[in-house]
ROSE-724517 format. One record per residue: chain; x, y negated, z of N, C-alpha, C in turn; residue in one letter. Coordinates in steps of 0.001 Angstrom, whole numbers, always signed. Example, Ala and Ser with C-alpha at 12.3 -4.5 7.8 and 13.67 -1.06 7.14 Angstrom:
# ROSE-724517
- chain|n.c1|n.c2|n.c3|ca.c1|ca.c2|ca.c3|c.c1|c.c2|c.c3|res
- A|+13190|+5690|+7800|+12300|+4500|+7800|+13200|+3300|+7800|A
- A|+12850|+2250|+7080|+13670|+1060|+7140|+12900|-30|+7870|S
END
This chain:
# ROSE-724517
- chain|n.c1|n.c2|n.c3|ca.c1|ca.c2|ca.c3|c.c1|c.c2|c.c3|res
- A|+839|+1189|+0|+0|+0|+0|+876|-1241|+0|X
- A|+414|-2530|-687|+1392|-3576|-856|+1189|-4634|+442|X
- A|+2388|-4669|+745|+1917|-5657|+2080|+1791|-7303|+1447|X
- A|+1722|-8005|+2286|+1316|-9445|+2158|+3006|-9742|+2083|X
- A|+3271|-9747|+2769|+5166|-10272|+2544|+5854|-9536|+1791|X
- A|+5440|-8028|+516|+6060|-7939|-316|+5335|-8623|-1586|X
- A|+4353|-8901|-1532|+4013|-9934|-2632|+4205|-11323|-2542|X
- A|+4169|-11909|-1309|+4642|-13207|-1205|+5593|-12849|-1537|X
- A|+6879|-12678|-1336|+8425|-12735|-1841|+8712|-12796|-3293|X
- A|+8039|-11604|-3819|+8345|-11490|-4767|+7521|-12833|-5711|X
- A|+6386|-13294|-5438|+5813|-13942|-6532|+6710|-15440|-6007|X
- A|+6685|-15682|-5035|+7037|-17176|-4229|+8839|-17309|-5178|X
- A|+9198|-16232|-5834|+10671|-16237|-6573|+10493|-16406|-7588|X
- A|+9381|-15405|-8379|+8633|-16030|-9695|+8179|-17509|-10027|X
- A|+7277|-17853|-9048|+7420|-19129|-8709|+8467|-20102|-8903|X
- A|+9199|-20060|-8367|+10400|-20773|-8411|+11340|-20892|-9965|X
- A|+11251|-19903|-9896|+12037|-19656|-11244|+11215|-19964|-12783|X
- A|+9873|-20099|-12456|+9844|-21207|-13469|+9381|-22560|-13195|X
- A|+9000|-23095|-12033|+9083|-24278|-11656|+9509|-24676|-10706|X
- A|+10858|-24693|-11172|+11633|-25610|-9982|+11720|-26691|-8820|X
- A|+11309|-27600|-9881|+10710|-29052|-9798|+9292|-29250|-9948|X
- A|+8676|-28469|-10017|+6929|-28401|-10370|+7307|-28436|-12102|X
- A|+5822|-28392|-12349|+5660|-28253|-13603|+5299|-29579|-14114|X
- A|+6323|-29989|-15216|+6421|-31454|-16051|+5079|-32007|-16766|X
- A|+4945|-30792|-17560|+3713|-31198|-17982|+2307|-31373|-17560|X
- A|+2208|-30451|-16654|+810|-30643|-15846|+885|-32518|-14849|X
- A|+2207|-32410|-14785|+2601|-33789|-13965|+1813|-34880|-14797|X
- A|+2335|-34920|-16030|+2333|-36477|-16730|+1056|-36242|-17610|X
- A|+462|-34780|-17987|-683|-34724|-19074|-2398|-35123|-18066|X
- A|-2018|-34377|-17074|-3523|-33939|-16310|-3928|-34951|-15289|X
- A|-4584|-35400|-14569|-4995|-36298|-13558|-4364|-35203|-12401|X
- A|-4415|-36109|-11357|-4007|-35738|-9888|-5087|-35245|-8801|X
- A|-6465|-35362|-9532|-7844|-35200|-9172|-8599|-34464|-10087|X
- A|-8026|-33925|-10930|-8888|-32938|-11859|-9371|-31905|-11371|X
- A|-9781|-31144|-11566|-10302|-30106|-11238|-10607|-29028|-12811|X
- A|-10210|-28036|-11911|-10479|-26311|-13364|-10983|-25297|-12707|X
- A|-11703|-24726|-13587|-12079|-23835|-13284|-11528|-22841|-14452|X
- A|-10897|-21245|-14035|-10531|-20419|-15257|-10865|-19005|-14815|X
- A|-11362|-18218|-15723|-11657|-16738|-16017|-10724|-15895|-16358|X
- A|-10237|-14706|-15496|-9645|-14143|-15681|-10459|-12709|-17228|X
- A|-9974|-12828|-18131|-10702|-11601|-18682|-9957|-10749|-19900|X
- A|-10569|-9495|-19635|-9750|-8494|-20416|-10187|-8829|-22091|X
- A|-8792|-8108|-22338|-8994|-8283|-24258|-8781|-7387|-25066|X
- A|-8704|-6217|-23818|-8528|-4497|-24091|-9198|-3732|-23382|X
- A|-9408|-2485|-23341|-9879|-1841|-22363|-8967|-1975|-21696|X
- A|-9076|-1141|-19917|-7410|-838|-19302|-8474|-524|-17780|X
- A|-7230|-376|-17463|-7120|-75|-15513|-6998|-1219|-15045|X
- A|-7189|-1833|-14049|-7059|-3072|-13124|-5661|-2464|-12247|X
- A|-4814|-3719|-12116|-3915|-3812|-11214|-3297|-4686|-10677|X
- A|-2990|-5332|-9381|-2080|-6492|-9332|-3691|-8079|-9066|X
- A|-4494|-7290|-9005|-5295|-8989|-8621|-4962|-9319|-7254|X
- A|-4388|-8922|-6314|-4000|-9521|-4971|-2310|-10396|-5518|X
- A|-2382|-10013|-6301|-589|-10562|-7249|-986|-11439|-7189|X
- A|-2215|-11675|-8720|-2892|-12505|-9048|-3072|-13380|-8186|X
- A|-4093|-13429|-7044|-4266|-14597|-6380|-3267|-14980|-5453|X
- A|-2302|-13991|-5528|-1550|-15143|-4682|-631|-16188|-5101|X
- A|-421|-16027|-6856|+654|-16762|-7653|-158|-18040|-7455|X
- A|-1535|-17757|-7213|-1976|-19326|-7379|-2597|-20133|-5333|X
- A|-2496|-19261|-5175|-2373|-19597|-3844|-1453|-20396|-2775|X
- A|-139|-19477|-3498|+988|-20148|-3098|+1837|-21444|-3698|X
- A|+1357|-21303|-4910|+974|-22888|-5592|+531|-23610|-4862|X
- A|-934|-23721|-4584|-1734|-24465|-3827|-2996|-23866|-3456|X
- A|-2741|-23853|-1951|-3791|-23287|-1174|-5223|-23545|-1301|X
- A|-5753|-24773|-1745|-6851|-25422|-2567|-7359|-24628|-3258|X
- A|-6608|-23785|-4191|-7257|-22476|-5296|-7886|-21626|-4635|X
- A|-9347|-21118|-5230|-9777|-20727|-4493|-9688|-19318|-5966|X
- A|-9593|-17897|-5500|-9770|-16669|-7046|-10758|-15836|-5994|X
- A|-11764|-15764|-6960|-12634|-15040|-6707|-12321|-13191|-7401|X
- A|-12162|-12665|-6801|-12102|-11166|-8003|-13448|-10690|-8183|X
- A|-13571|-10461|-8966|-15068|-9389|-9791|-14965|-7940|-10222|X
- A|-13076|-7466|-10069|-12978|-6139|-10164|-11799|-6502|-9090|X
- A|-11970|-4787|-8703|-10528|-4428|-8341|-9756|-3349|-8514|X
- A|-8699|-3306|-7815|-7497|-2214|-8068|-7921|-966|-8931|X
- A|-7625|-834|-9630|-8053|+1156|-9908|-9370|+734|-10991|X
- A|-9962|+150|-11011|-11458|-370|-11491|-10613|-384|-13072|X
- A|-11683|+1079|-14251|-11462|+530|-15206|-12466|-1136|-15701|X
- A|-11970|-1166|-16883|-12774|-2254|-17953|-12838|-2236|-18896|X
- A|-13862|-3368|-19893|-13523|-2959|-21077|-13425|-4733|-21425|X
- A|-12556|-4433|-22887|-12562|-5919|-23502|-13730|-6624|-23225|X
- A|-13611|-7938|-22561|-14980|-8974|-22695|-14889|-8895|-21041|X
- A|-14817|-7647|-20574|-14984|-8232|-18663|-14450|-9564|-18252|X
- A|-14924|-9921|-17202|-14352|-11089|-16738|-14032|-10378|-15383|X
- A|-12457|-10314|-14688|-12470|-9401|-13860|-11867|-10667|-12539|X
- A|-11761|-12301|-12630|-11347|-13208|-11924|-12137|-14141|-11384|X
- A|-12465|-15207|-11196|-12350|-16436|-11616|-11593|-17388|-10508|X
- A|-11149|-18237|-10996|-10182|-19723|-9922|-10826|-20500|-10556|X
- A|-10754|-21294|-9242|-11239|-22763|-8848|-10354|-23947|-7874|X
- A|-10076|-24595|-8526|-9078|-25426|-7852|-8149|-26773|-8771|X
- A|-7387|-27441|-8264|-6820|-28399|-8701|-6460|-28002|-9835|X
- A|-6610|-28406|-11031|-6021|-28344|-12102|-4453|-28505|-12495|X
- A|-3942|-29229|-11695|-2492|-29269|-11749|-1569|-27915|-10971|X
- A|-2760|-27132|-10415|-1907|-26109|-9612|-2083|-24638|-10502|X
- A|-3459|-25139|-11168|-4147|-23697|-12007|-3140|-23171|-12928|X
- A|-3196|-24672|-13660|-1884|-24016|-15191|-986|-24106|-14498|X
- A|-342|-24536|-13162|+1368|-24419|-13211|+1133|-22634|-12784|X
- A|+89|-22276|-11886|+243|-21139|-11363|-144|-19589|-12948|X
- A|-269|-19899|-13836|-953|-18952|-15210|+254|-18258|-15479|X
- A|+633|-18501|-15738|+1443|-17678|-16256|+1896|-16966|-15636|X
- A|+2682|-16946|-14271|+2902|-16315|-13446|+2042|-15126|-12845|X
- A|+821|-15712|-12664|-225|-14617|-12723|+11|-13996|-13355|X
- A|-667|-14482|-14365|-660|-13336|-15902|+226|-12697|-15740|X
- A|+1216|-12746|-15817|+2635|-11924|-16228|+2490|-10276|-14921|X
- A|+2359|-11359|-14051|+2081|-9522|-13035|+1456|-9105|-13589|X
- A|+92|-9413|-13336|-1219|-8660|-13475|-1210|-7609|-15180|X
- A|-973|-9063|-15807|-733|-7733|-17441|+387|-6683|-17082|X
- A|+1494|-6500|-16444|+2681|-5690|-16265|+1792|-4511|-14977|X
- A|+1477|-5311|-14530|+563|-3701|-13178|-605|-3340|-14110|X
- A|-1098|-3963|-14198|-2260|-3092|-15648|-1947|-2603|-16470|X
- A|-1026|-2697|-17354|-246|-1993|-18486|+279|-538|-17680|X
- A|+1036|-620|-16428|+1484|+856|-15965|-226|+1135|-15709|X
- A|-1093|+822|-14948|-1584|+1547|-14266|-3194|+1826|-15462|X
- A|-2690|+1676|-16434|-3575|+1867|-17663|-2753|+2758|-18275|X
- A|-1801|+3198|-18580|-1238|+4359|-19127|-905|+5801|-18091|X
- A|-1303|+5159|-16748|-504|+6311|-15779|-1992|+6789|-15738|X
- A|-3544|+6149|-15706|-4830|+7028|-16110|-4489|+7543|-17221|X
- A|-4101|+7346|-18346|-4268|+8494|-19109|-3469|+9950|-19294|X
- A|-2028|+9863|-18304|-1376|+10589|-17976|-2965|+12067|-16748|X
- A|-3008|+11316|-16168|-3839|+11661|-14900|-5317|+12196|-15643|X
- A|-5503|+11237|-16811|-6603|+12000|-17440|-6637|+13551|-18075|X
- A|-5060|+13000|-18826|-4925|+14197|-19477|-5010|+15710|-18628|X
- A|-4460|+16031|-17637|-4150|+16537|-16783|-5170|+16737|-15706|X
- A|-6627|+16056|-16107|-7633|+16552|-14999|-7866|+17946|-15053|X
- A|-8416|+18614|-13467|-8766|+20153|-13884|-7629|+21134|-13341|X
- A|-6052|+20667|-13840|-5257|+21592|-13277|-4712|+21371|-12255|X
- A|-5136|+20617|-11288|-4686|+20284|-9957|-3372|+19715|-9714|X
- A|-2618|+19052|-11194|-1345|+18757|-11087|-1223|+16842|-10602|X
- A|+66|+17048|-9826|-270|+15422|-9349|+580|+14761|-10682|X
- A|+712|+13406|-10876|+1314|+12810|-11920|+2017|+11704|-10787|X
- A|+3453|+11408|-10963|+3915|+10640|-10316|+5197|+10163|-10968|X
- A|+5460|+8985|-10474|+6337|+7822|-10883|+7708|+8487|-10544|X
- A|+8846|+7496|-11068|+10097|+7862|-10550|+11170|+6360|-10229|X
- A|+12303|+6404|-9776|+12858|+5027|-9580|+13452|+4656|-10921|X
- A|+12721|+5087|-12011|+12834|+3890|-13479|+12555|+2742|-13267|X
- A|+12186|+1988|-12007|+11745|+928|-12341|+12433|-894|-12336|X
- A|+11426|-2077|-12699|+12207|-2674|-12648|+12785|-3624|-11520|X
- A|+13960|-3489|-11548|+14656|-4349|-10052|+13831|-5189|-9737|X
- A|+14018|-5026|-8232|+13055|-6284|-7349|+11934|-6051|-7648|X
- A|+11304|-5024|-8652|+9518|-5245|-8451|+8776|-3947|-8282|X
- A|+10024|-2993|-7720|+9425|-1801|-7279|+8483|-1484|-6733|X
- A|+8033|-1861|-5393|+6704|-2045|-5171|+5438|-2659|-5879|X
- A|+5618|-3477|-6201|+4482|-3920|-7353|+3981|-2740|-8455|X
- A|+5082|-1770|-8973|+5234|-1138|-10153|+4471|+236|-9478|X
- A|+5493|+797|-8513|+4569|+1898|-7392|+2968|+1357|-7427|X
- A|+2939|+220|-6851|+1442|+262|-6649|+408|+179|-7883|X
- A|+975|+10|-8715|+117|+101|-10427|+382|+1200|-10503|X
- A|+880|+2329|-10003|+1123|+4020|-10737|-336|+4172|-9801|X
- A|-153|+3967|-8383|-1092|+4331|-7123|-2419|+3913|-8087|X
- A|-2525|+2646|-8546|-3896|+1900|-9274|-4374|+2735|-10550|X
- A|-3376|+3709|-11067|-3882|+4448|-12290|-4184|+5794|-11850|X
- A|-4075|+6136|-10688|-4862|+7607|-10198|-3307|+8108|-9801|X
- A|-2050|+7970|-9903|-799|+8789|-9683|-637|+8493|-8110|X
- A|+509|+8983|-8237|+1415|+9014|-6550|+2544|+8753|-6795|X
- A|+3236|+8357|-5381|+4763|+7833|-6067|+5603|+8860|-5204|X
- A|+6785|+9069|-6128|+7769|+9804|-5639|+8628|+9171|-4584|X
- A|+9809|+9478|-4105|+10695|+8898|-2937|+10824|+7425|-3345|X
- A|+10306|+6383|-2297|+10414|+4952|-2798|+12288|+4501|-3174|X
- A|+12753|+5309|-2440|+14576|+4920|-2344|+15466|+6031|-2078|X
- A|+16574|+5901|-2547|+17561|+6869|-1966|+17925|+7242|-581|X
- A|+17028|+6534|+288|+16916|+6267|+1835|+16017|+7524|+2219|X
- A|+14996|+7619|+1403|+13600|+8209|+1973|+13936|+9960|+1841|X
- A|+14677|+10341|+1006|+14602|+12456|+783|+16049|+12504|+148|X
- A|+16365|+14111|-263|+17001|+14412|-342|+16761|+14531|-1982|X
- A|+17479|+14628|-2689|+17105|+14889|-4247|+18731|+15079|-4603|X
- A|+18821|+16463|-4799|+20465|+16335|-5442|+19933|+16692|-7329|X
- A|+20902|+15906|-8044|+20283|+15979|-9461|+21664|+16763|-10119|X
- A|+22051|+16650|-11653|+22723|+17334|-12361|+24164|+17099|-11868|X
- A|+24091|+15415|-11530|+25484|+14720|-11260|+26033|+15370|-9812|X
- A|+25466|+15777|-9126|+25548|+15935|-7822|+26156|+17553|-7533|X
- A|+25221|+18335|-8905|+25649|+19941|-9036|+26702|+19707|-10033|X
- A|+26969|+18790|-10456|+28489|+18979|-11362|+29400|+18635|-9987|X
- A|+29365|+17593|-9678|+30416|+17958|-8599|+31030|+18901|-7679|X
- A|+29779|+19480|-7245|+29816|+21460|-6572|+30671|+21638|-6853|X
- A|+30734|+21828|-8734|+31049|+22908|-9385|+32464|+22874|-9633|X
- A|+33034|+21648|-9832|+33954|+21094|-9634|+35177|+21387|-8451|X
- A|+33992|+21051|-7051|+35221|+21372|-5939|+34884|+22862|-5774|X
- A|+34136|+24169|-6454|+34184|+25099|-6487|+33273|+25446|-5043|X
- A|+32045|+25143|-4424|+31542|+25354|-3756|+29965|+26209|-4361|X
- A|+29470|+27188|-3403|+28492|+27696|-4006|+27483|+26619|-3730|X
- A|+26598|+26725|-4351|+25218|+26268|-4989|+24711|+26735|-3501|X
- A|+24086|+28079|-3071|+23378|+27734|-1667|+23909|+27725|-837|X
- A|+25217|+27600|-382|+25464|+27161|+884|+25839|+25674|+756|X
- A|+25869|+25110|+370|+25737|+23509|-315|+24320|+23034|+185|X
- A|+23294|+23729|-283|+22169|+23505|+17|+21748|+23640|+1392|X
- A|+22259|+24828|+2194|+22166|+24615|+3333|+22732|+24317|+4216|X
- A|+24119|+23467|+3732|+24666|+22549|+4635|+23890|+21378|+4747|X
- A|+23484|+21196|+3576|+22662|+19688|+3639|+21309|+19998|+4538|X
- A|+20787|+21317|+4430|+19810|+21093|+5389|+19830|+21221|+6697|X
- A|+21049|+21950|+6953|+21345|+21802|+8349|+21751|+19974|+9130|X
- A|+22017|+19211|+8147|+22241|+17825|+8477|+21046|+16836|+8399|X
- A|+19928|+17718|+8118|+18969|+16700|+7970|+17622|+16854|+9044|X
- A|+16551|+15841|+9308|+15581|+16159|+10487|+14371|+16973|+9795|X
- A|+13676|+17208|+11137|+13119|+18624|+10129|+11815|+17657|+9207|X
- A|+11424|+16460|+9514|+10598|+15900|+8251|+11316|+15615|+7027|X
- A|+12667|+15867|+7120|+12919|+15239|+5398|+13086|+16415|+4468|X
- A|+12466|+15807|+3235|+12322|+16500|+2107|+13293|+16816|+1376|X
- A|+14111|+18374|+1089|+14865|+18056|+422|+14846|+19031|-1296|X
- A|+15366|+18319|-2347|+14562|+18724|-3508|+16020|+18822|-4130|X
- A|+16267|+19752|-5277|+17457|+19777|-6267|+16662|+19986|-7270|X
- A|+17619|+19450|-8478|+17525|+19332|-9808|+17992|+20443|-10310|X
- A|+17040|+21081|-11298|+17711|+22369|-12088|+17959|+21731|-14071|X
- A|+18297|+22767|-14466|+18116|+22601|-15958|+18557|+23776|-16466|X
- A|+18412|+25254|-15615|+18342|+26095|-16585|+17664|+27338|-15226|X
- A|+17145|+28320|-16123|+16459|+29118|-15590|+17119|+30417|-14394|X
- A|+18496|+30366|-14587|+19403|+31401|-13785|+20189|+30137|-12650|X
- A|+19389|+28870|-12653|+20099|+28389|-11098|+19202|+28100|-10342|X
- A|+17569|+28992|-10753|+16377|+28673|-9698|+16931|+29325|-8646|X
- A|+16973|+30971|-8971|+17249|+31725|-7334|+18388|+31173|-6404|X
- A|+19223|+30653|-6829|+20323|+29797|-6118|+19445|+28826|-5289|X
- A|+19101|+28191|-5773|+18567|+26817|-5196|+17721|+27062|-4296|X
- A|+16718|+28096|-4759|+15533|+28608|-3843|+16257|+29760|-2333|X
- A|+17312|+30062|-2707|+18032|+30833|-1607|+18292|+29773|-406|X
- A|+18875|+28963|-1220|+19347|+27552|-562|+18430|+26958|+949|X
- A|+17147|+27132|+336|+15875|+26763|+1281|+15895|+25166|+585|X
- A|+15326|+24889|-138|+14746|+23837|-402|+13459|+23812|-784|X
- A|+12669|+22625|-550|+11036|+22234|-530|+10855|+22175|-1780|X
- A|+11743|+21147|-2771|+11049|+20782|-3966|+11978|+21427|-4798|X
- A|+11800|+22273|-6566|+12371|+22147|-7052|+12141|+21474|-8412|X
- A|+12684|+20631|-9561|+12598|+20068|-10257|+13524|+20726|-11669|X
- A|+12213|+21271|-12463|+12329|+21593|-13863|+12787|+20938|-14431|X
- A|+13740|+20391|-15026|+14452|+19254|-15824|+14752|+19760|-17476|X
- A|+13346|+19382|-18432|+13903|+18987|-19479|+13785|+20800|-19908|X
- A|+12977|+21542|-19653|+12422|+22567|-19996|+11604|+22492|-20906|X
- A|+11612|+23744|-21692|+10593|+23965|-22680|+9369|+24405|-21922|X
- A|+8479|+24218|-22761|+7039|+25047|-22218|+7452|+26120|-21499|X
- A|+7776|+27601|-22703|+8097|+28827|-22121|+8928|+28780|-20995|X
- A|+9789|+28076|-20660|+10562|+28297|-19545|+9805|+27605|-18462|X
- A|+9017|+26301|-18543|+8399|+25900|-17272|+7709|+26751|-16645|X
- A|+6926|+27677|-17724|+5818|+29129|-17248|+6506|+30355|-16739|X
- A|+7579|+30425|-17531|+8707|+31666|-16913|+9438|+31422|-15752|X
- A|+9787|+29587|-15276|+10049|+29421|-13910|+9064|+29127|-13176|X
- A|+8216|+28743|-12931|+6960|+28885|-12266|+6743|+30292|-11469|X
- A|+6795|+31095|-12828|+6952|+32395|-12040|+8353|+33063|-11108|X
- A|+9222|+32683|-11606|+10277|+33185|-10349|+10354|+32189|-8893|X
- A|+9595|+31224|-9422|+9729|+30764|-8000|+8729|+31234|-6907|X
- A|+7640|+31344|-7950|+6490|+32219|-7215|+5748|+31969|-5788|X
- A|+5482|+30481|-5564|+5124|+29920|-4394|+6041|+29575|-3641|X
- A|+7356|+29974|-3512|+8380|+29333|-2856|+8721|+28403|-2726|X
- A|+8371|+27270|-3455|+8629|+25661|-3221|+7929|+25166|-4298|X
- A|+7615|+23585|-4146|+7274|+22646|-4709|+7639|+22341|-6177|X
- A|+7097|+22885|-7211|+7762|+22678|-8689|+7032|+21294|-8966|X
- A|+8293|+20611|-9567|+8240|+19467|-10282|+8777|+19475|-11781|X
- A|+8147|+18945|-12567|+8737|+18807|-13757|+9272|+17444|-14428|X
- A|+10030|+17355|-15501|+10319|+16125|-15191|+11056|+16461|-16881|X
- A|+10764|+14970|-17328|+11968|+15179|-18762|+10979|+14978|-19938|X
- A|+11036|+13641|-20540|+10689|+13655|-22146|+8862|+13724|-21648|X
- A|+8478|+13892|-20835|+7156|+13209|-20334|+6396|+12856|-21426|X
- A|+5126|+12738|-21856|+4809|+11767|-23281|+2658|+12563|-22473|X
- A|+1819|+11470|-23554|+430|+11181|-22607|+105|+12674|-23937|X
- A|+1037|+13145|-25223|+467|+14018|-25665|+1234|+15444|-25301|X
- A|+2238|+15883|-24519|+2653|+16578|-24327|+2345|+17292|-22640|X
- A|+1974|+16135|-21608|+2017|+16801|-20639|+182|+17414|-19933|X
- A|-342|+17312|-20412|-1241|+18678|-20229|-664|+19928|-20420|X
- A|+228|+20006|-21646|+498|+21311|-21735|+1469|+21538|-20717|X
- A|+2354|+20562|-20372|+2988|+20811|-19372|+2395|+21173|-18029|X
- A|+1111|+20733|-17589|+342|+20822|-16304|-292|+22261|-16260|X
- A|-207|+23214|-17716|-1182|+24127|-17606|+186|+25234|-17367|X
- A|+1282|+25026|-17240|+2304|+25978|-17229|+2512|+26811|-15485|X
- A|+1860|+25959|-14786|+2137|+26966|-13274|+2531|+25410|-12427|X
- A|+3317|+24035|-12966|+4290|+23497|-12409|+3070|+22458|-10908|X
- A|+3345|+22055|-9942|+3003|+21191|-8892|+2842|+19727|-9282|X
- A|+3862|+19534|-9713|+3619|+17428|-9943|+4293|+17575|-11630|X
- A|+4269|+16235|-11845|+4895|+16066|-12942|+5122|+14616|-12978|X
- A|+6640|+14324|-12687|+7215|+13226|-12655|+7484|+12364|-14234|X
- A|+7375|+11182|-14316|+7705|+10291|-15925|+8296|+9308|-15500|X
- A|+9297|+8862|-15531|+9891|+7501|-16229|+9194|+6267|-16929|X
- A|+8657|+6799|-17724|+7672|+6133|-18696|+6513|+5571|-18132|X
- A|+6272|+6238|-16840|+4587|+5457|-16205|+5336|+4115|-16093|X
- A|+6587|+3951|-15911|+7040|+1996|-15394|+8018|+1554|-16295|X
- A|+8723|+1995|-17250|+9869|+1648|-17633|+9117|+1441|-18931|X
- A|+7822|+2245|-19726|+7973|+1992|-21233|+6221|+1540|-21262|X
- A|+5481|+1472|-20196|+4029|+636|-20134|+4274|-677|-21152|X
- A|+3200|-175|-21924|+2819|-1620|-22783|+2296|-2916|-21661|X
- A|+2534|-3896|-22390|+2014|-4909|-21229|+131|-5079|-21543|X
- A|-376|-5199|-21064|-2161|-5104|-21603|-1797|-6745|-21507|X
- A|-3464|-6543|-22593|-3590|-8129|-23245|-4936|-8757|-22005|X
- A|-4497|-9569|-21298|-5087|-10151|-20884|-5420|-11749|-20810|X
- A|-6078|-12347|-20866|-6302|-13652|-20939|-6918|-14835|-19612|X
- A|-6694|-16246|-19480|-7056|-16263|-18412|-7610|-18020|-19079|X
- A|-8740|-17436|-19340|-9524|-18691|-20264|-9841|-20090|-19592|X
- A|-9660|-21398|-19831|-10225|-22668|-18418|-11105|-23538|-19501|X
- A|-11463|-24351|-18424|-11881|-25992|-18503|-11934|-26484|-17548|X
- A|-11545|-27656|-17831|-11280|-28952|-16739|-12680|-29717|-16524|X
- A|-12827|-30117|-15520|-14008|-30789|-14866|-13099|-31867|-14350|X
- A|-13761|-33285|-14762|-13265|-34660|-14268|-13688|-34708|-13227|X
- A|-13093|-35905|-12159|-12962|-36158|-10927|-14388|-37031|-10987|X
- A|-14738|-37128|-9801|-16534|-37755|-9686|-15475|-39255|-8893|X
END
């Protein structure tokens, strides 16, 4: 869930970074007493995400703005909704637009492609979840648009579980250490809530890993036949994840193979931005 001080931060920097000095033009074009009113509304279908973003880019502008929402989080739409509206000083509305916009289309864009991931995949009980593809400083924002498209998010940081990946088993291999007692050194160093998960990429280093005692294991970049042929040697023994080349037409078939979650890159790193619009008019001062 997004707290109030990870969206203040992050937007109050957005902010900044494009108006430094306030905004020039709203300065010298608009009255100091105007007043706007503007509609937030879709110009695509999509998922809703990011309207608490939304109102706060213009909030923290100027507290005067008042955004009403008419949808929220998770809430599909279709082109023509009006899913906003603000009310407030006109000099704070347009300095605060764009900034809006820019979240809100970027959390709607993930959390409009991570439903159709989640669509595809209804029925086989598989979860669909994010990975740390995402972009600096707006990780949380990005998590919470996967959360807004029906997904779950994987370890927020390298802080939170254990995940040893390819780079980690090349090194093993390197200082010549086995594969499960590696694994259960690390679990002997860890408390008994943390999760710990290794990366595979071929079908003769499951029983290793699974000897090891680990919770999660992660299919990397498997074919069909092999996700279904490891599925089965693991055989309830841990948490299968899949992961690798992800796509909204390939992973059903991936979900119908035996596997637990199915991790993408792509729910945050390759989301189209959705077209959204945030229509006004100005009302003169009485």
């Amino acid at each position: 869930m997004l707290t109030t001080t990870q969206i203040d931060t992050v937007v109050s920097a957005a902010l900044v970074e494009d108006a430094p000095w306030g905004d020039l033009t709203g300065q010298v074009f608009l009255p100091g007493d105007a007043t706007a009113t503007a509609q937030l509304i879709a110009r695509e279908d999509g998922v809703l995400s990011g309207i608490e973003v939304f109102a706060a880019a213009f909030h923290l502008t100027d507290p005067a703005v008042d955004v009403a929402a008419q949808a929220a989080d998770g809430d599909r739409f279709a082109a023509g909704d009006v899913l906003a509206t603000v009310t407030g000083p006109a000099r704070a509305v347009v300095q605060a637009e764009r900034i809006a916009l820019n979240f809100t289309q970027r959390m709607s864009g993930i959390a409009t492609l991570t439903r159709a991931f989640v669509d595809a995949v209804e029925g086989t009980g598989v979860r669909i979840t994010d990975t740390r593809k995402t972009t600096p400083g707006l990780r949380a924002l990005e998590r919470h648009a996967v959360r807004s498209g029906g997904g779950v998010n994987h370890r927020f940081s390298l802080s939170d579980a254990v995940m040893a990946k390819d780079n980690h088993l090349a090194i093993l291999q390197q200082q010549g250490m086995d594969l499960s007692e590696a694994i259960r050194r690390a679990r002997a160093q860890l408390g008994h809530t943390t999760r710990l998960e290794v990366e595979v990429d071929r079908l003769d280093q499951i029983e290793p890993v699974i000897a090891g005692g680990v919770d999660i294991i992660m299919l990397d970049n498997f074919s069909l036949a092999d996700l279904a042929r490891g599925a089965e040697i693991v055989g309830g023994r841990a948490i299968i994840e899949a992961s690798g080349t992800v796509t909204r037409e390939t992973v059903g078939d991936i979900a119908r193979t035996g596997v637990d979650v199915i991790s993408s890159g792509a729910l945050t790193h390759s989301a189209p931005t959705l077209d959204l619009g945030l229509d006004m008019t100005l009302a003169a001062a009485e």
